[in-house]
N, C-alpha and C positions, 0 to 999 in steps of 0.2 A: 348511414353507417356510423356516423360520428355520435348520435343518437345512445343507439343502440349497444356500444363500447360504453359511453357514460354510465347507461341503467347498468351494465356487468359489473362493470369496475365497483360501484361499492361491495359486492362480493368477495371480489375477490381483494379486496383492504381486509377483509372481516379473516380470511382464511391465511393473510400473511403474517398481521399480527399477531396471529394464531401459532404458526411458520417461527416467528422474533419470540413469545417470548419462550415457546421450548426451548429454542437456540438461548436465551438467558439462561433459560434453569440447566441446559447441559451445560454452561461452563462452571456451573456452582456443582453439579454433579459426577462431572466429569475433569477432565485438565484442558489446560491451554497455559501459556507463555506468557507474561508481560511482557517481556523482552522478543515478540515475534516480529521484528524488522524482516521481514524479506521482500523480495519482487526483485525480478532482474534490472526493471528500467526503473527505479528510484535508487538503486545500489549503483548503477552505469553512470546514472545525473549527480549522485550524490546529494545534492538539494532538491528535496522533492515537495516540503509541507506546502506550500503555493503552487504547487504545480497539480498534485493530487487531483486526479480528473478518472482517473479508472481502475480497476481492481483493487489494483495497490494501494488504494486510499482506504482499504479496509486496515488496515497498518497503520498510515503513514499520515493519513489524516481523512477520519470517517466521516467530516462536515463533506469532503470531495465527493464523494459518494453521492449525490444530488446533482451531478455536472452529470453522469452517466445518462446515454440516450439508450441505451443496449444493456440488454444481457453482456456480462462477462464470463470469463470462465480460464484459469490460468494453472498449469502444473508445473512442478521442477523437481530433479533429483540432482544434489550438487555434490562431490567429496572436495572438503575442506582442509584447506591448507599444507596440503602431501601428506597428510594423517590418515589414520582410520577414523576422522571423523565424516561425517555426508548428515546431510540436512536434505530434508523432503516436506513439501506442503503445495496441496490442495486450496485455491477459491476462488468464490464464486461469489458474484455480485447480480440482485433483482429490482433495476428503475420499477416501480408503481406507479410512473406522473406525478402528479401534485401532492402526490401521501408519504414521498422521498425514497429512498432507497436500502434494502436491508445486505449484509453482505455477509457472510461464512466465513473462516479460514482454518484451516485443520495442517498441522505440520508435526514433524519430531526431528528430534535433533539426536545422534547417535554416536558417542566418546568413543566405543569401541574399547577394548579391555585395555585395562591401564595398570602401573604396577601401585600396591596399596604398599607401603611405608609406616613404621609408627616416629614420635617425636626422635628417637634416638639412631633413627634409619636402616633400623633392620627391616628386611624383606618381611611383609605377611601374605604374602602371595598377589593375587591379581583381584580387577572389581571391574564392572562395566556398568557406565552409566548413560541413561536415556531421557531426556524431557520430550513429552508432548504437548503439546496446545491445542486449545481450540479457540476462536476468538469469533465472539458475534458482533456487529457496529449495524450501526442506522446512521442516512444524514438527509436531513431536509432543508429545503430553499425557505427563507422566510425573509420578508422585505426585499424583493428583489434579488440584489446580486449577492447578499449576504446568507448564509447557510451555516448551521451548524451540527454535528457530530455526538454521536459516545459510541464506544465498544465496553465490552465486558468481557473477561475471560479470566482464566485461572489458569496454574503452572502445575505442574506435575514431575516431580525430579525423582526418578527411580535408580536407586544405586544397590546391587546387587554385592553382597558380600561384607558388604558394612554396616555398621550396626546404627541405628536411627538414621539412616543416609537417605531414605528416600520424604518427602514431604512435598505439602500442596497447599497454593494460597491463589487470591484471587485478585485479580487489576482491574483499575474502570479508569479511562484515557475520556480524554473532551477536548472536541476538535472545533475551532472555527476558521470560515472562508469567504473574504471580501471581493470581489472582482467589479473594476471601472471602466467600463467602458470597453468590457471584452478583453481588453491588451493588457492587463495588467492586475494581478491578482497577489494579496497579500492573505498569509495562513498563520495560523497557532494552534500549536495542539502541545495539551499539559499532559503526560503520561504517569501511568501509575501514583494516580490520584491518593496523596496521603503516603506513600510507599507503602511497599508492599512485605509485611512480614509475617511470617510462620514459626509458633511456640520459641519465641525469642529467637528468631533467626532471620535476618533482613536478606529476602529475595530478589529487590529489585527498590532502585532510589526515585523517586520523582525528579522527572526531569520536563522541563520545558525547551519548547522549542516554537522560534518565531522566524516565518520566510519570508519571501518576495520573490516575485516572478514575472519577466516580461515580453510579453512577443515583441522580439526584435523585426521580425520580417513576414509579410503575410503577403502572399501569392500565388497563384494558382497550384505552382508546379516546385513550390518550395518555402521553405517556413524556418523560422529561425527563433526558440526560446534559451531565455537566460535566466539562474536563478540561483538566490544566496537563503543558506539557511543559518542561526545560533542557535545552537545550545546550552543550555545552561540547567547545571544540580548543585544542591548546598547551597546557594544564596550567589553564584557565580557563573561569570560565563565558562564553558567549559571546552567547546568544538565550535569551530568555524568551518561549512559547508560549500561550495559552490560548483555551480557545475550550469551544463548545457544541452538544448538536443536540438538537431538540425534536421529537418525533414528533407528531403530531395523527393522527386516525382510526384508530390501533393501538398497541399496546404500543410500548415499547422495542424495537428489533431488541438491543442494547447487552447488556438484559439478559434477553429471552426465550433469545438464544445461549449465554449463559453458564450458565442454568438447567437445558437442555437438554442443554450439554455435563456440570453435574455429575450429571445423571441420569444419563448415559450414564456416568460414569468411576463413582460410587458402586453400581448394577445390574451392570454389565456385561453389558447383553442391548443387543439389535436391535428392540424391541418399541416401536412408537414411544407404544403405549398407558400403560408402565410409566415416561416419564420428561415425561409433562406435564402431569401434577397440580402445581396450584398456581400456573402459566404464566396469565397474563393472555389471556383469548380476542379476537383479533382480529374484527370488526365490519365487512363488508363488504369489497369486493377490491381498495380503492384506498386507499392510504395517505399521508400528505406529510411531508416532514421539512424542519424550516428550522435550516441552520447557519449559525453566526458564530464569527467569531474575532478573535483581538490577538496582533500577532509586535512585541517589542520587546527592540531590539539594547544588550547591555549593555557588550559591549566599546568600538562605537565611539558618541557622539552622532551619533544618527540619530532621526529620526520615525517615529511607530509607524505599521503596516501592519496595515491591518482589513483583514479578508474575511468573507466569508457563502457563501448559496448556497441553495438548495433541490433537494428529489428527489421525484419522482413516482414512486411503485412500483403498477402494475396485475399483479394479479394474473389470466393469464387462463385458468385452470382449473386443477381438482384434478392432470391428468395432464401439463398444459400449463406451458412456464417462466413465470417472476414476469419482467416488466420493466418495466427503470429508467430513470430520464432524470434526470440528474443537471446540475446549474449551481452554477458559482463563480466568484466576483470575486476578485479582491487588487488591494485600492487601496496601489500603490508608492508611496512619499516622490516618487519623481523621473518615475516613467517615466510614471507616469497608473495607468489601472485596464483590466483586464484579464478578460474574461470566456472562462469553459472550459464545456464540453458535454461528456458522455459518454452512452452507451448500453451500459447492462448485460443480461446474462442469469443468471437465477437458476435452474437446472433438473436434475431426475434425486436425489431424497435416495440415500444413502447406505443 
């Protein structure tokens, strides 16, 4: 059997690549975001570049994207901050084995009508504005525990009623991921490579950001990650990140992936019998994890921003996908608090 998956599989490398790089040319053809931070459980932890191990890592850091033993697949519809604003996005993450990982993300973000103003504050009536995204990443294992990342995409700012208000440019983000020994995983991913500007108009700043992540506690029936993120734009530190996720009823996901993944890089087999000795065994088919977090801005005085969150993962059969239901707050200084929803799918190993 394991044979006979081998002779496929270089096929099917030939038809994803294939898959990567229309996903390139649609973000040069179409829109996406620089600025597309979302996923419910990196917004809940707040520090997520070292942690980046699932979906989210098409975002938050696409070197992650290589830890994936599964298909993913995650949706959200959120309204933002008691406004008529709501943000919506789509994706979808595809392990290959040994050829790394391609991942999708499609979202828009939606102002809802706002009133237009000239410099001297007379009313000019109303405008409503929309950005789309679309974001493609790749990430592959190379030297063992070390992986690295890119996504591509481009921004899309449609503003109805204004004149030159709408424009589109493009980002290219680079991600890497160290992990030692399973328990401990350090990330960096440089965003908006170069910045990003359109006909003299700066859409988005390069910013860097460097984490650290560590499973605190690994056991059967409970699992404990901690993890700090910086960042930094303009030659300076800029945000200090930290946060947590606690598993209850199962292991680590944080650090059963990373165990997994070094079976898989240290073997080099398909055998899923020869890389989970030693792996803590999950205890029944529902699991919960409770996240929190601390975002505190160093450049300017501002108040810090907690978030949390929890996920329900059922598991509902051996052949059948794993799913999720994900929840997060951020309590803003000014705007109030904010709660997000998502629905995942986990399905189909590698």
């Amino acid at each position: 059997m394991g044979e006979i998956e081998m002779k496929r599989r270089p096929k099917y490398v030939v038809r994803l690549c294939v898959i990567f790089m229309i996903c390139l040319w649609s973000a040069y053809a179409y829109s996406a975001t620089p600025e597309s931070k979302m996923g419910v459980r990196p917004l809940g932890m707040s520090a997520f570049a070292a942690v980046a191990d699932d979906v989210n890592a098409i975002c938050w850091n696409p070197a992650g994207l290589s830890l994936l033993q599964s298909q993913e697949a995650t949706a959200a519809y959120t309204p933002l901050y008691k406004a008529e604003i709501s943000q919506s996005y789509l994706a979808y993450a595809y392990p290959t084995g040994k050829w790394g990982t391609i991942g999708v993300n499609f979202s828009s973000l939606d102002y809802g009508s706002m009133d237009w103003r000239n410099d001297a504050g007379d009313d000019l009536g109303e405008f409503s504005r929309k950005d789309y995204s679309f974001l493609a990443s790749y990430g592959i294992s190379l030297m063992g525990s070390f992986s690295l990342g890119a996504a591509v995409g481009a921004t899309s700012i449609r503003m109805d009623s204004v004149e030159e208000g709408s424009t589109t440019g493009v980002g290219f983000d680079l991600g890497a991921l160290y992990t030692i020994a399973s328990r401990m995983s350090f990330g960096f991913l440089l965003e908006n490579v170069g910045g990003i500007n359109n006909s003299n108009r700066e859409l988005a700043r390069q910013k860097i950001r460097a984490g650290a992540a560590i499973s605190v506690l690994n056991k059967p029936g409970m699992g404990l990650v901690a993890a700090v993120d910086l960042e930094g734009q303009q030659g300076k530190a800029d945000t200090l990140y930290s946060g947590f996720e606690w598993s209850v009823f199962s292991p680590s996901s944080f650090f059963v992936k990373r165990k997994v993944h070094e079976g898989r890089i240290t073997l080099g087999k398909y055998d899923i019998t020869d890389y989970t000795e030693g792996l803590p065994e999950a205890k029944g088919k529902t699991s919960l994890c409770i996240r929190g977090g601390v975002r505190k801005r160093l450049a300017v005085d501002e108040p810090i921003t907690l978030s949390g969150g929890v996920c329900i993962r059922y598991l509902i059969g051996k052949t059948a996908p794993a799913l999720k239901i994900d929840h997060a707050f951020t309590s803003y200084p000014y705007l109030g608090t904010t709660h997000r929803f998502s629905l995942g799918l986990e399905f189909g190993g590698i």
